[in-house]
ROTORBA-302475 format. One record per residue (C-alpha): chain; x, y, z. Coordinates in Angstrom, 2 decimals. Each point is the difference from the previous one (the first is absolute). Layout:
REC   chain         X         Y         Z
REC       A         X         Y         Z
...
***
This chain:
REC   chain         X         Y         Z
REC       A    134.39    123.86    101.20
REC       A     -2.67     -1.07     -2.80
REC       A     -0.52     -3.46     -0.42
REC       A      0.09     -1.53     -3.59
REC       A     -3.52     -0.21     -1.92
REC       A     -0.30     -2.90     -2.96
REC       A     -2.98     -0.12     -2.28
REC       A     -1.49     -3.17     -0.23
REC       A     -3.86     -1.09     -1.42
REC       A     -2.65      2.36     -1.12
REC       A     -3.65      1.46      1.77
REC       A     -2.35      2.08     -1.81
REC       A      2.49     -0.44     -2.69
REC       A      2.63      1.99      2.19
REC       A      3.27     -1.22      0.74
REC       A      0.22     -1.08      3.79
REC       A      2.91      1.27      1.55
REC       A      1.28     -1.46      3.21
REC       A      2.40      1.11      2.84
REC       A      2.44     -2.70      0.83
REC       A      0.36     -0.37      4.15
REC       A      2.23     -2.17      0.41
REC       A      1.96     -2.37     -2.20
REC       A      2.14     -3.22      0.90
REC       A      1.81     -2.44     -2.31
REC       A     -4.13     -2.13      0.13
REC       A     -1.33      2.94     -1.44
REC       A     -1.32      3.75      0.67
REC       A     -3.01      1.05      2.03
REC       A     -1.95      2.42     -2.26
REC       A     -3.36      2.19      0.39
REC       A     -1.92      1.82     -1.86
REC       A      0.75      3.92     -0.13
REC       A     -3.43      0.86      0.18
REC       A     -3.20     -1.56      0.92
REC       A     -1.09     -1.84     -2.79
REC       A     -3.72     -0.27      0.46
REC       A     -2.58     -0.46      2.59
REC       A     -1.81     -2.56      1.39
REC       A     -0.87     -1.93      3.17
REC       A      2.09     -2.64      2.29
REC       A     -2.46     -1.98      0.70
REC       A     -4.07     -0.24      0.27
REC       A      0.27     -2.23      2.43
REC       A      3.09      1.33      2.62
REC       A      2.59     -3.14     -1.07
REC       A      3.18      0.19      0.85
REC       A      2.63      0.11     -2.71
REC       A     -0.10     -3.36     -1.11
REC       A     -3.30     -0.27     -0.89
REC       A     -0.59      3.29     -0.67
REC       A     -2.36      1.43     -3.57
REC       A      3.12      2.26     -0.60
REC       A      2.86     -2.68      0.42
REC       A     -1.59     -1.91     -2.75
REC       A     -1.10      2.73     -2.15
REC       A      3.66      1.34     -0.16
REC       A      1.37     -3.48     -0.54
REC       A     -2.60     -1.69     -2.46
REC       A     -1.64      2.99     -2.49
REC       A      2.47      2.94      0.50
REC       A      3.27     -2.07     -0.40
REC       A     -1.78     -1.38     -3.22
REC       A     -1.08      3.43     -1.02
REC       A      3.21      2.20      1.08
REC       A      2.64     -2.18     -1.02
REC       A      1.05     -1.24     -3.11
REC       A      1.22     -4.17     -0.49
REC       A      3.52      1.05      0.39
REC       A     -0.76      2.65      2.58
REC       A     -1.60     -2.32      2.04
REC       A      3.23     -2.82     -0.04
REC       A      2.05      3.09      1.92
REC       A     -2.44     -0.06      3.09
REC       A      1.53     -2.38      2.65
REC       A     -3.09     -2.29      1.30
REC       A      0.46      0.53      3.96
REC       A     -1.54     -1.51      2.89
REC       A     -2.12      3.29      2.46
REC       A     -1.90     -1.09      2.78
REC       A      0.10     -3.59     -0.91
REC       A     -0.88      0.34     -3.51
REC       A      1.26      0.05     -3.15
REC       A     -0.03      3.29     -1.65
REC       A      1.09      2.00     -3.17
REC       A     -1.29      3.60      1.25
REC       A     -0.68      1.07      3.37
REC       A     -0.63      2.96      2.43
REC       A      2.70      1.23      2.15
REC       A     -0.24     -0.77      3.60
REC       A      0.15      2.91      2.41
REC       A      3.18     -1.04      0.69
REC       A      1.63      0.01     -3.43
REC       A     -1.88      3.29     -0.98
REC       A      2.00      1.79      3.37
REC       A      3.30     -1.45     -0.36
REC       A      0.80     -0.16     -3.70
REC       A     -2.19      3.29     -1.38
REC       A      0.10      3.63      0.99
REC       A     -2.31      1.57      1.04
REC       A      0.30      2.05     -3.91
REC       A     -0.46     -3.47     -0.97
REC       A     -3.06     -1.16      2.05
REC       A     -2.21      3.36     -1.11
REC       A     -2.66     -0.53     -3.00
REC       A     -2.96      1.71     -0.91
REC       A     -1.78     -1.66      2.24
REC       A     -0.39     -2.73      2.99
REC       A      1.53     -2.90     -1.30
REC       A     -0.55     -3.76      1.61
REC       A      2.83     -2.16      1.69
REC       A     -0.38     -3.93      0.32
REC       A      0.64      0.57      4.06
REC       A     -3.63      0.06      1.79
REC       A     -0.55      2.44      2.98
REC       A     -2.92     -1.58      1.39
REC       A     -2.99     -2.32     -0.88
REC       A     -1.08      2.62     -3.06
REC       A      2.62      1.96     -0.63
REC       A      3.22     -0.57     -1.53
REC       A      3.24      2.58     -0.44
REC       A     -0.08      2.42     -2.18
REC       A      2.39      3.13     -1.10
REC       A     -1.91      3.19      0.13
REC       A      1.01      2.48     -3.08
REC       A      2.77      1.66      2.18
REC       A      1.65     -2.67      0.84
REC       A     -0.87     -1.64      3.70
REC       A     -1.02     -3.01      0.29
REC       A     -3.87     -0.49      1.71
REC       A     -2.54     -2.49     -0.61
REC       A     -3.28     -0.21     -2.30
REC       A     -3.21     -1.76     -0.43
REC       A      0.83     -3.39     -2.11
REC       A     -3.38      0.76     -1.62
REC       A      0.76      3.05     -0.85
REC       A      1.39      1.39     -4.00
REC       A      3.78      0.98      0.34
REC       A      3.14      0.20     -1.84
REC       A      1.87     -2.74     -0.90
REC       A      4.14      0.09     -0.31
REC       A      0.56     -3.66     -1.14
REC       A      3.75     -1.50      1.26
REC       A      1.83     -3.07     -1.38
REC       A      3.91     -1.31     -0.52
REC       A      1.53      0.77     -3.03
REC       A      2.63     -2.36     -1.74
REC       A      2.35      3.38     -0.90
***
């Protein structure tokens, strides 16, 4: 069964469109469809929480994607101790509430959930989940929870 996609914010001056996982009377679960750009989790191999793409997503690209009003319909949350707007899924979330239909992209695509000192999860373009360099340049499939 296909899952619902909203459009919500603009990249490149595209419409994003996002798949919505799993919704609750709080608010949906969304990701993007597609990997919406590249870039590195971190230079230095943080974790999450202190990570160059946790506050990339949640400081210049919320500013930059979302409009005012767009941005008052994504529920503030707390992930790994922090408070976040946008996030990564975990390994976790990305095998229990996506496909695997859902998890493939053009490309390796990061997950917040490390594998090891330098690595963290990532979703290689056919779906499974492996791991990847944090230094290294991959896709990016931003989450968040949407006030539907």
């Amino acid at each position: 069964m296909s899952k619902r996609i909203v459009t919500l914010g603009t990249w490149d001056g595209k419409p994003i469109q996002w798949i919505v996982l799993k919704e609750n009377k709080l608010g949906s679960v969304v990701i993007c469809k597609d990997g919406l750009f590249q870039r590195k989790f971190d230079s230095q191999n943080r974790d999450w929480p202190d990570s160059d793409i946790r506050a990339y997503l949640n400081g210049e690209f919320f500013q930059q994607a979302f409009r005012a009003e767009e941005q008052k319909r994504i529920i503030n949350t707390i992930i790994d101790g922090q408070k976040t707007n946008i996030f990564l899924l975990s390994k976790e979330e990305a095998e229990n509430w996506m496909t695997g239909n859902e998890r493939c992209c053009a490309g390796a695509w990061f997950l917040r959930s490390r594998f090891n000192s330098n690595c963290a999860r990532a979703v290689y373009g056919g779906g499974s989940i492996t791991y990847e360099s944090m230094s290294g340049t991959y896709y990016i499939r931003p989450a968040f929870i949407l006030d539907l």
